[in-house]
N, C-alpha and C positions, 0 to 999 in steps of 0.2 A: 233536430239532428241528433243523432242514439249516438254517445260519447264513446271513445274510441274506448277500446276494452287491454289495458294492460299486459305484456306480456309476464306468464305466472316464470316468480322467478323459482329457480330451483333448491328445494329446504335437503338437506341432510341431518336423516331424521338419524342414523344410528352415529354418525360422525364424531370423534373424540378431538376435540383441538388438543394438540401438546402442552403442558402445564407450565405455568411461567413461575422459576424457583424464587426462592426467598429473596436470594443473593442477585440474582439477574441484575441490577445494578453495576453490583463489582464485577460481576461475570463480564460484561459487558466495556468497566472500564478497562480491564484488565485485556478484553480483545481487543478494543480502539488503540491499547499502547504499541501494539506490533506495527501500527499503521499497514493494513494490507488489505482491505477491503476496497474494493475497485480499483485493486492496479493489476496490471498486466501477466496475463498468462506466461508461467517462467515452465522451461524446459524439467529442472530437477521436480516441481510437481507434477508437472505431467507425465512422467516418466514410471512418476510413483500410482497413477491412477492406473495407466497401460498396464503395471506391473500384475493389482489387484484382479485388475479385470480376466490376468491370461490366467493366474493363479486359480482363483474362483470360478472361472470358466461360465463368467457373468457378460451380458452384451453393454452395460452400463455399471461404471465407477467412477465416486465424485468424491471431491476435498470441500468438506463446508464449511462455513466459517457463519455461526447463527448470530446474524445483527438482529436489531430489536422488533423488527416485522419482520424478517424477509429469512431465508437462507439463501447467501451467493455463493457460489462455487466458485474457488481459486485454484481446482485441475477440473477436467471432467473428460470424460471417455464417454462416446457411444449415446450424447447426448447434446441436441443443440440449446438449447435452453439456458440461460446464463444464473437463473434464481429461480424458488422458488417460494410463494407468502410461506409465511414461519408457521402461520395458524393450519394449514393444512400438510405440513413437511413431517416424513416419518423421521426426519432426525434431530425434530425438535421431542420428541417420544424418546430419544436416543442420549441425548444428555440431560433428560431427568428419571434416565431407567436408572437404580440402583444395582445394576447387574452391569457384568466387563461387555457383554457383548449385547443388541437389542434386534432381533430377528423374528422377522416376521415369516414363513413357509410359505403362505396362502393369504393375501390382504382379503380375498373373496369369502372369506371362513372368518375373519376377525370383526366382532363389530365393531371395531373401533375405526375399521377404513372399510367398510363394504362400500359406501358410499364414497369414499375419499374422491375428489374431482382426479389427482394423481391416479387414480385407481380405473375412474369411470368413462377416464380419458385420456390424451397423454400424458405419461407416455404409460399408459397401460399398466402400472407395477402391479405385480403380483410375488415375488419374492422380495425380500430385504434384508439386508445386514449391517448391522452400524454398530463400530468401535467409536466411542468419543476419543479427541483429541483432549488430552490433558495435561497441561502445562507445570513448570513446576512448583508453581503457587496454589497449586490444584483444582485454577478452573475448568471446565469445559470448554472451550470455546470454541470448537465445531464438531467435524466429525470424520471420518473417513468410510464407505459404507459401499458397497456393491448391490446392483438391483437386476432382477429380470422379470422377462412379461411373462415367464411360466412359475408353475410355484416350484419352490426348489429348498434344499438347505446342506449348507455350507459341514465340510468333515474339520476332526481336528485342525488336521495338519493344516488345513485353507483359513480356518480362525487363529491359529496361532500365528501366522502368516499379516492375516490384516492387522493384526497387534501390534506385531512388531513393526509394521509399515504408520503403524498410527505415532509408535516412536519416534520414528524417523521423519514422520512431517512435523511432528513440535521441533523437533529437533534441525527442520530445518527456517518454521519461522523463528527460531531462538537465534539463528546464524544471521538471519537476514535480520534482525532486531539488529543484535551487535554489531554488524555490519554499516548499518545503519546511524548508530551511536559512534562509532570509530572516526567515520566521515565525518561529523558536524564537531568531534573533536577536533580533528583534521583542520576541519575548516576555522575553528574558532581559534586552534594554536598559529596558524596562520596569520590570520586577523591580528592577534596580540603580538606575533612577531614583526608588522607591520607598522602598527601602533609603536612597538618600542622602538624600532628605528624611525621613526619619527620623531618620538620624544626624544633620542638621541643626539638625532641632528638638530633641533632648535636647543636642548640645552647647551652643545656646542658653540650655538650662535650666540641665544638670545640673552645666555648665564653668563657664558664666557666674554663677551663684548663689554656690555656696563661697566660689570667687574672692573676689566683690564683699563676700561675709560677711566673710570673714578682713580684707580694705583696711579694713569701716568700725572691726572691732575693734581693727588698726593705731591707725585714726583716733583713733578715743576716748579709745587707752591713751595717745597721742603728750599728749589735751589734757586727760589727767588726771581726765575724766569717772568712767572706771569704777572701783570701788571694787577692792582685789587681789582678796576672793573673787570678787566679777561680774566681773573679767578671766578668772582663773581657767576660773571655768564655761564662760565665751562660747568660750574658745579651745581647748577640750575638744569641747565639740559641733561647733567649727569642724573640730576635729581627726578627727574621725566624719567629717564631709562632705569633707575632701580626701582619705582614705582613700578612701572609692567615688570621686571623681574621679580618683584616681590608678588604681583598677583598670578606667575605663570608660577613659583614654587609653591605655592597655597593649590592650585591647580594639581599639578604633580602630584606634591601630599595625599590629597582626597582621592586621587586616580587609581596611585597605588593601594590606598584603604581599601579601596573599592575591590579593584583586582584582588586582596589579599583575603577578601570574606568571600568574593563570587556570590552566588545566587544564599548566599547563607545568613543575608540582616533580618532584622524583625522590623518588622510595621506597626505602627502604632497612630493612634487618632491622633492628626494634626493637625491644629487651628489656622487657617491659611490667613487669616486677617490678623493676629498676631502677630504670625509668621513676618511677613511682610511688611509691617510694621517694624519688626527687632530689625530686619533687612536694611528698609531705608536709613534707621538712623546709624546704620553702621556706612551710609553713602551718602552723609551727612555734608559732610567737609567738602569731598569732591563736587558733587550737584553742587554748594553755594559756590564755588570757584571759578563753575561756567555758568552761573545766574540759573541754572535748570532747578524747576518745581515737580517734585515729584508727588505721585497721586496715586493712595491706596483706596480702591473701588470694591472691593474682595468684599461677598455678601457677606455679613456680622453673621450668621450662622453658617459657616460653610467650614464641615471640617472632610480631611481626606486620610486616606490609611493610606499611610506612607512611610517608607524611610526617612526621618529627619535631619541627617545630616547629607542624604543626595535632594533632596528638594531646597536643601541651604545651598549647596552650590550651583546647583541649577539658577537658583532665584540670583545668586550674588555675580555668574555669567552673563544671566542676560540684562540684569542693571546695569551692569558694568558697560556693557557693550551699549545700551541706549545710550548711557553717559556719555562715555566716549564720541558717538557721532552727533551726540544734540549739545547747541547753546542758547542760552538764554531761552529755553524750550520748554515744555513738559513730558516728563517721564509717567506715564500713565501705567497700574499693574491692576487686573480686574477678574472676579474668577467667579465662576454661577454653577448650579448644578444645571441642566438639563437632562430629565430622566434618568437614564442610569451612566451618566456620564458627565467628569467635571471639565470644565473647558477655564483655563488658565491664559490671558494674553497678558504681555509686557510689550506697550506700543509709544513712540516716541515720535516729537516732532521736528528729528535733525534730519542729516542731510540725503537717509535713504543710499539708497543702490541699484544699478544699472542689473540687469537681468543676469549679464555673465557672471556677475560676480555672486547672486541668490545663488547659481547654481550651484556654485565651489563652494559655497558657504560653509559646508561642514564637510567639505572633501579634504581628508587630508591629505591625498600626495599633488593634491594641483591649490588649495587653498593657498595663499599670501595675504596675512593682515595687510592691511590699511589703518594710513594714519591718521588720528583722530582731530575735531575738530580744535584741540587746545595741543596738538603737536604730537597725542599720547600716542608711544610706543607699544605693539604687541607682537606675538607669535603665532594671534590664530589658533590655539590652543584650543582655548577658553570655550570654545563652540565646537569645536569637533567633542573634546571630551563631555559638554555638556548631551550632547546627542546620545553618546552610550552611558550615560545615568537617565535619561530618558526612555530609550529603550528597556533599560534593564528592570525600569520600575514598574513597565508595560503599556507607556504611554506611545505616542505618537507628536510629532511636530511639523508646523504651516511655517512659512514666512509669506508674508507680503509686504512691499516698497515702491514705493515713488520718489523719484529724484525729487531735491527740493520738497516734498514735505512729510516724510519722515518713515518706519518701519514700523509695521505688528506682528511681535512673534506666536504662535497660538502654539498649545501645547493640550492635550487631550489622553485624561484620563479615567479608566473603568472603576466606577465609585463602588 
């Protein structure tokens, strides 16, 4: 049987692919920062391509913005076509011309597109004009450009014209960038004013309660009220309730450190089986007082680039909290690499949690500690704020729980 015979595919033989600059990396990050590639066609660009197009008195004008294969258009006039590949685009030619304007009359007279598939197909170009889009850090990063299927070429007044409109489209992804940044300001002052009236309300409760316990039991003992054993007792149970006040201002403290640096600490190599080690025995006392064994698993080579004192309170959150629900149990902390990712659990063998309660777990305006399995007092704090040193380090966090036999917290970070 005579084997089927391939169809010949088509060479362009004069064809000139656009040259990919030195810089195209930064060029590149520098355009992924506007975040605006594949989102939705907005009026003020499109306004601005209609504009070119009557000005030029061209049937096609596009806004492009050259990602790293492709050119996608963010206007387009007089064109259904939403992209085109980068390797055959005259306006990838256009931000590596070292000239303000890059015009083509005739693409059938150039050899650099005789061939061009744009050329040889749709949509037919045979004239072109391209002003780059340049931003104020001075990349390129696409272009603003009029084409038609006859040859043609553009008079001053109509290139002074595209220029100024090439202004006015940086000028308006520079609006929509800020725009952009204003809102997630918006959003995060939000967030922190959220946060503070929350910490407002439990220091309310959780500071001012103790406190005032422990003055009246001062008071009573000063006027001889209370008997030695009801002294005794009162200032036992007082002594529970300053213990979680003392571990919700340690909380606080580090929260506000946090808040006070924002995105601004250094990273440095941190030995997590050390770590965790210095951890335990600083949870020393409390584990022996509910019989609980604590277990460092953490592989003897495993270090992580991290901030060192939010992975101390993280770590000293979620002991604390196995603590709190396990007795005579084990407190298990375990961490591996898996390819490019460090995987951190802290899992215990106490009394676990019903479903509703995983969900609130770190919700702060419906969250309500629970009381521990030795009577210990909290504010739920401890876990919500653990969560945004979490986030903020660029991690991620699982719980899983079984009533009766016990929680694992997993935590997952980019090594």
């Amino acid at each position: 049987m005579p084997k089927k015979k391939e169809p010949l595919k088509q060479i362009h033989l004069f064809m000139v692919p656009p040259q990919i600059p030195l810089d195209d990396n930064r060029r590149l990050k520098e355009l992924y920062r506007y975040e605006v590639l594949d989102t939705s066609y907005e009026d003020e660009f499109n306004d601005v391509v209609q504009l070119a197009a009557t000005i030029c008195k061209t049937p096609i004008a596009l806004i492009s913005l050259i990602d790293a294969n492709r050119q996608w258009f963010k206007a387009r006039y007089g064109l259904d076509m939403k992209e085109f590949p980068r390797d055959i685009s005259f306006c990838g030619h256009t931000i590596t011309s070292n000239t303000a304007i890059f015009e083509i009359t005739d693409a059938t007279q150039d050899e650099r597109f005789i061939d061009n598939p744009l050329v040889i197909g749709e949509p037919y170009i045979r004239f072109y004009t391209g002003v780059p889009l340049i931003n104020s850090n001075g990349f390129k990063v696409g272009t603003i450009s009029v084409m038609d299927t006859k040859p043609g070429e553009l008079n001053e007044e109509q290139i002074f014209t595209l220029q100024t409109l090439a202004r006015q489209v940086v000028k308006l992804l520079d609006q929509n960038l800020l725009n952009k940044q204003l809102e997630q300001q918006q959003e995060k002052l939000q967030q922190q004013m959220e946060m503070q009236n929350r910490i407002l309300s439990i220091i309310a409760h959780d500071v001012r309660n103790p406190i005032g316990a422990v003055k009246s039991i001062i008071e009573l003992n000063a006027r001889k009220i209370l008997s030695q054993h009801d002294s005794v007792e009162l200032m036992n149970m007082a002594g529970k309730q300053i213990d979680g006040t003392v571990e919700l201002l340690n909380n606080l403290v580090d929260w506000g450190s946090m808040q006070m640096r924002g995105q601004g600490f250094e990273k440095e190599k941190v030995h997590m089986r050390t770590l965790v080690s210095n951890m335990f025995k600083s949870f020393e006392v409390m584990a022996s007082l509910k019989s609980n064994i604590m277990v460092n698993l953490v592989d003897e080579d495993l270090f992580i680039k991290s901030e060192i004192n939010s992975m101390r309170f993280i770590l000293r959150n979620l002991i604390s909290n196995a603590n709190k629900f396990t007795k005579e149990g084990v407190i298990t902390v375990y961490a591996h690499k898996e390819d490019k990712e460090i995987m951190l659990s802290v899992s215990d063998t106490g009394v676990g949690m019903t479903e509703e309660i995983k969900a609130k777990l770190f919700d702060g305006e419906h969250y309500q500690s629970t009381t521990g399995t030795g009577d210990e007092k909290g504010s739920g704090l401890g876990l919500i704020l653990t969560k945004d040193f979490i986030h903020m380090l660029g991690g991620t966090i699982k719980v899983e729980s079984t009533i009766d036999k016990g929680t694992s917290v997993y935590l997952y970070f980019n090594d």
